[in-house]
C-alpha positions, 0 to 999 in steps of 0.5 A: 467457538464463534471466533474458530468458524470465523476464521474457518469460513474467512479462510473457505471464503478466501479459497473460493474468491481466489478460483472464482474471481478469474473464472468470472473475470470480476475483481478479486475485491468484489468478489470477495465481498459478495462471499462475505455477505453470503456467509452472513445468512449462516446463522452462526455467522450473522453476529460476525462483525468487522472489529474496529479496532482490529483494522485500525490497530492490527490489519491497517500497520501491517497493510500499509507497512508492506505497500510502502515497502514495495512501493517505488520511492523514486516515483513518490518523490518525482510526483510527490506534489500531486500526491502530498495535495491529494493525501490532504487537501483533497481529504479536507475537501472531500470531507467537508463536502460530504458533510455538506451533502449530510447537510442538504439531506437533514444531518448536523453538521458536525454529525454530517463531517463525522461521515464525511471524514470517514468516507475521505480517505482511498483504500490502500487495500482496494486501491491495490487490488483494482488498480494493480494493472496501470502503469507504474506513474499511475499505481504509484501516484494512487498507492502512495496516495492512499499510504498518507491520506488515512493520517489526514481523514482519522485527524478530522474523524477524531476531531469531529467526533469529539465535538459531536460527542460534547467532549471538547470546542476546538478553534483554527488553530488547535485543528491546525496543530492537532495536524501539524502534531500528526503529521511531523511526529508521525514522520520523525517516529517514523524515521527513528523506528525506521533506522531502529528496523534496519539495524535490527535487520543486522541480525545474523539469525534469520527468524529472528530478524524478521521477527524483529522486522514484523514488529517493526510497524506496530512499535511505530504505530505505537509510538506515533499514538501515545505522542498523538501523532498519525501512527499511519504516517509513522508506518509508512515512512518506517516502510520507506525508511528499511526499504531504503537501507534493507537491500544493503543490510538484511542478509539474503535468506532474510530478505527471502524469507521476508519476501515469501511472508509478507506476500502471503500475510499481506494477502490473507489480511486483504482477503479477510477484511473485505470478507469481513465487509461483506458479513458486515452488511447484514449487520449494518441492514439489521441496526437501521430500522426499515423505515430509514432503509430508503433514505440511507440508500439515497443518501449513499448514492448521493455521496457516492457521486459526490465522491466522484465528483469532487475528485473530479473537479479536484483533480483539474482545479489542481492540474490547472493550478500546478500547470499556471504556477510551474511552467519549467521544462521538467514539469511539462514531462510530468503531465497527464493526459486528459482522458488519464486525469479523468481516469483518476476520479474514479480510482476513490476506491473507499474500504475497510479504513472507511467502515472501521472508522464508522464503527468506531463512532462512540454509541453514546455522547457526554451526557449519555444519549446515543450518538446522533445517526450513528447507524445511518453514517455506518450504513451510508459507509456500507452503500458507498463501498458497495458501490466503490467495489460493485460499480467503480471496480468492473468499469475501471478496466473499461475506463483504463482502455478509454484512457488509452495509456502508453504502455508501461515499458520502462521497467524492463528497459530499466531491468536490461540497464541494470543487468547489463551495467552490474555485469560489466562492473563484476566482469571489470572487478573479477581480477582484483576480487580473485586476486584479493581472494586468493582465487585459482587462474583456472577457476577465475578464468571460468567465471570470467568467461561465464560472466562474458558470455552473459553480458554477450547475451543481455546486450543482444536480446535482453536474456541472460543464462541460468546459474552455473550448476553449483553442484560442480562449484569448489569453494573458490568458486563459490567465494569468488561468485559472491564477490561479483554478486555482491558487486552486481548488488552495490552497482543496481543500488547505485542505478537506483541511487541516481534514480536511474532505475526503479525500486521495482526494478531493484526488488525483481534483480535482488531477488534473484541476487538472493535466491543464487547467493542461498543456492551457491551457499546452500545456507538454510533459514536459522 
C-alpha cells in the first residue's frame, strides 16, 4: 500500500504546487520541494525515498528525450562551441574542484570527486523550470547544456566510485577511453535508434506509433549502456535525430497526439521528482548523525559557492579565449554581453540527476567496510539543491532584469516569415495541385481567393484568418486544401533547412498545420 499513497500524495502535491506557485510568485520547483518535505512528516510517508535508479533509468530517458525534441537545433549548432566546453570541460573542472573543496574540509580524495562528480552536472529538470523565460539563445545555450553534460559527470562518477570502492586503478588513458567509449557510441546509437524512430513513425496506426515513439529513448538508453557508452547522450541525439525527420514523416494525428502526451507526461515526471527530492531531505537528515549535521551544512555551503564561483570564473576564462582565438566577423554576432555572462554562473541549477547519483553510491567497498562518507556526500547534495532551488531560483529573475537582455522578437518575425513565404508558395502552386487533382473551377477559385485574402492579411499586420468552416467543404474542397497544406508544411521545413527560421517557429505552424488538416478530415486517433 505504501507505493499506492505515494503516488496519491506525489499527485495531491503536484495539484497543489500548480495553484499555489503563481499565487505566491515563487518558482514551481521550489515549491514543489517545500511540499515534498512537508509530506515527509506523514508518518506513512517518512520512509519514501527517491529511487536511484528510477531517475537514472526511468525519469531521466523520458526528460531529456522530449527536451531534445523541443529544443532548437539551429541554436545548438550556431553556439555549439559554448556549449560542447560546457557540457564537459566545465564538468571536468567542476568536479575536480568540488572535490578540492572535499579535500580542504578533511575528505579523501577520491571519496571528495565521488561528490564533486555528483554535484558537476546542470539539471535539465530544473534548468527548464527556472530558466524558462529567457530569450531563445540563452534557453537554448543552458538546455542543450544540461542535455549532454549528465554523460560527461556519471563517466567520472563511475569511474570514481570504482576506485574509491577498491574494485579497479585506472590511468590517463583508460579515463580517456572510457570517455572516448561514452561519448562516440553514445552518438552512433543515438543516430541509428534515431532513424530506427523515425521509420517507425511511418506507422499508419496512430497508438501504435506512438507506442513505438516512447519506447524509442529507453532502447537507446539501453543500447548505449550494455556498449558502456553515455546511454544520456544516446538519448539526446535519438531526440534531435526523429525531431529532424518527424515533421515530414509522423502523420498528423500522430504528432498531435505525441504533443498532448508528452507535454502532460513530461510534466508529471518533473513534478514528482522534485517532490520526491523534498521527501528525501528528511531521509537524508535522519542517516547522518546529529553531530555531523553542522559540518555537512557547512560544507554544502561551501561547495555551493564553489559551484557559482568556478561557472564564474569558467565562463570568462572560456569567453576571453574564444574571443583572442576567433576574431571573424560572424563570431562577433555571437557574443554576449558582460552583465549576460555574469548571468549564466547562476543558472547551475543542481537536481535530481545530482541526488540520484549520490544514492547510488555502493554502501559497502571490496573488502565489505561501508563506503567512506557515504551519508555526508548524500546530505551535502541535498544542501546544494536546496540552495540551488531556495536561493538561486527567486534571485534569478532579479539577476535576468540586472542583465538587461534585448527582447526576444525574433521568434514572431520568424512566425510572420514563414506564414507569409508557405502562403505565397500554396497560392503559386494552387492551379497545378487543382489541375493535378482534378479539382472544380468554382471550388479552386474559392480557395484561392481564401488563400489571398490571408496573405493580404499577414503582410499587413502579421494576422491571419480562421479556418474555412469545414462543415461546407466538399470533398474537392478538402483534397485541394491538404494539397496546399502540404506545400505550406514542406515550405517551413525549407525555412527551417536554410536555417532561416527556428525549430520553435516549425513546431508552433505545424501544430496548427496539424490541428486543420484533423478538422478538415475529421480523422480520429486509431
Amino acid at each position: 500500500m505504501l507505493a499506492l499513497e505515494a503516488i496519491v500524495a506525489i499527485g495531491a502535491a503536484l495539484v497543489v504546487a500548480a495553484v499555489l506557485a503563481p499565487r505566491l510568485r515563487i518558482p514551481l520547483a521550489l515549491v514543489q520541494v517545500v511540499i515534498g518535505v512537508l509530506l515527509g512528516f506523514i508518518p506513512a510517508l517518512r520512509h519514501v525515498e527517491l529511487p536511484s535508479e528510477a531517475v537514472l533509468l526511468l525519469f531521466l530517458p523520458a526528460i531529456l528525450f522530449w527536451e531534445s525534441i523541443t529544443t532548437s537545433l539551429r541554436e545548438t549548432r550556431r553556439y555549439i562551441r559554448v556549449i560542447v566546453l560546457n557540457g564537459t570541460v566545465l564538468v571536468v573542472v567542476t568536479a575536480f574542484a568540488v572535490a578540492g573543496v572535499g579535500v580542504w574540509f578533511g575528505m579523501p580524495w577520491v571519496v571528495a570527486l565521488v561528490m564533486g562528480a555528483a554535484l558537476a552536472p546542470t539539471d535539465a529538470t530544473a534548468v527548464g523550470s527556472l530558466a524558462a523565460g529567457l530569450p531563445l539563445r540563452n534557453r537554448t545555450i543552458l538546455r542543450a547544456e544540461s542535455l549532454i553534460n549528465d554523460g560527461t559527470a556519471l563517466v567520472i562518477f563511475g569511474l570514481a566510485v570504482s576506485v574509491a570502492a577498491g574494485e579497479a586503478q585506472f590511468t590517463p588513458w583508460t579515463v580517456t577511453w572510457a570517455l572516448a567509449v561514452s561519448y562516440i557510441g553514445g552518438i552512433a546509437i543515438g543516430f541509428a535508434v534515431g532513424m530506427l524512430g523515425s521509420y517507425l513513425r511511418r506507422l499508419p496506426q496512430t497508438t501504435a506509433s506512438n507506442v513505438a515513439m516512447v519506447t524509442t529513448p529507453f532502447l537507446a538508453f539501453l543500447a548505449a549502456e550494455l556498449i558502456h557508452a553515455s546511454g544520456v547522450l544516446a538519448v539526446v541525439v535519438c531526440g534531435l535525430v526523429i525531431a529532424q525527420r518527424g515533421a515530414r514523416i509522423a502523420r498528423p494525428d500522430a504528432r498531435d497526439q505525441a504533443r498532448s502526451f508528452w507535454t502532460l507526461t513530461t510534466y508529471i515526471l518533473n513534478g514528482a521528482l522534485f517532490v520526491l527530492i523534498g521527501l528525501e531531505l528528511q531521509v537524508v537528515v535522519r542517516a547522518l548523525p546529529s553531530s555531523d549535521l553542522g559540518f555537512g551544512i557547512l560544507l554544502g555551503v561551501m561547495v555551493w559557492i564553489a559551484l557559482i564561483a568556478v561557472r564564474l570564473a569558467f565562463t570568462f576564462t572560456a569567453t576571453f579565449i574564444i574571443r583572442t582565438v576567433d576574431r571573424r566577423p560572424y563570431q562577433r554576432t555571437l557574443r554576449a554581453p558582460t552583465r549576460a555572462l555574469v548571468m549564466n554562473a547562476f543558472t547551475g541549477y543542481r537536481g535530481a540527476v545530482s541526488l540520484a547519483a549520490a544514492l547510488a553510491i555502493p554502501l559497502t567497498v571490496e573488502d565489505g567496510a561501508a563506503f567512506p562518507m557515504r551519508n555526508l556526500i548524500v546530505f551535502v547534495t541535498a544542501v546544494v539543491i536546496v540552495l540551488t532551488l531556495a536561493v538561486q531560483g527567486p534571485l534569478f529573475p532579479v539577476i535576468v532584469r540586472w542583465a538587461h537582455l534585448p527582447d526576444d522578437t525574433t521568434g514572431e518575425e520568424e512566425r510572420r516569415l514563414a506564414l507569409i513565404e508557405s502562403s505565397r508558395a500554396a497560392l503559386e502552386a494552387l492551379p497545378s495541385l487543382a489541375a493535378s487533382l482534378g479539382i472544380d473551377d468554382d471550388v479552386r477559385d474559392k480557395i484561392i481567393r481564401e488563400t489571398e485574402r490571408r496573405l493580404a492579411s499577414l503582410e499587413v499586420d502579421g494576422e491571419s484568418e480562421d479556418g474555412v468552416e469545414t462543415a461546407r467543404a466538399k470533398e474537392q474542397y478538402t483534397r485541394l486544401r491538404l494539397a496546399c497544406m502540404h506545400v505550406k508544411r514542406e515550405t517551413v521545413l525549407r525555412l527551417r533547412d536554410e536555417r532561416r527560421i527556428d525549430d520553435t517557429v516549425v513546431r508552433e505552424l505545424g501544430s496548427q498545420l496539424d490541428l486543420e488538416e484533423l478538422r478538415l478530415t475529421g480523422r480520429e486517433v486509431e
